[in-house]
matplotlib code that plots the C-alpha trace (Angstrom):
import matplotlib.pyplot as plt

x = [-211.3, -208.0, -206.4, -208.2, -206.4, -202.9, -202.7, -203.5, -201.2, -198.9, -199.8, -199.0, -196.1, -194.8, -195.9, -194.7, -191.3, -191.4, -192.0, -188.8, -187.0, -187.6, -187.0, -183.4, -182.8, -184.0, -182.9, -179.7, -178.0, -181.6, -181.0, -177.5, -178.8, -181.9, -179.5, -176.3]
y = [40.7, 41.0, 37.9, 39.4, 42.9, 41.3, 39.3, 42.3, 44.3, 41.6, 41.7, 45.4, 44.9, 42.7, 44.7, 48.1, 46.0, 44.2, 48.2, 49.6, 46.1, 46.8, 50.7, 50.1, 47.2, 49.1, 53.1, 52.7, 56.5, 58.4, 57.4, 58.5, 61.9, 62.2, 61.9, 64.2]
z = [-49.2, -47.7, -49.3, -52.9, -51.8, -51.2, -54.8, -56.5, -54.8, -55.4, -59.4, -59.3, -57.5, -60.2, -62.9, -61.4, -61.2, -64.6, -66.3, -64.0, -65.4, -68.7, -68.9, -67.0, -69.9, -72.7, -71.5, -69.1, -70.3, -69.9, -66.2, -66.3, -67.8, -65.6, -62.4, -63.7]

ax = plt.figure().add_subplot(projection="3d")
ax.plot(x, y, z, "-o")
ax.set_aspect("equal")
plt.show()
């Protein structure tokens, strides 16, 4: 269970990452607004 638990963690790591990759790629200003 705990090796099952750690690569889907892992997986949602790297998704969670890949979806904050993108959005900073695709939407640099709206962070730039958002913190102003």
């Amino acid at each position: 269970t705990f090796r099952f638990n750690r690569r889907l963690s892992a997986q949602r790591g790297m998704l969670f990452y890949r979806l904050l990759q993108q959005a900073v790629l695709v939407d640099p200003v709206s962070h730039a607004d958002l913190f102003k």
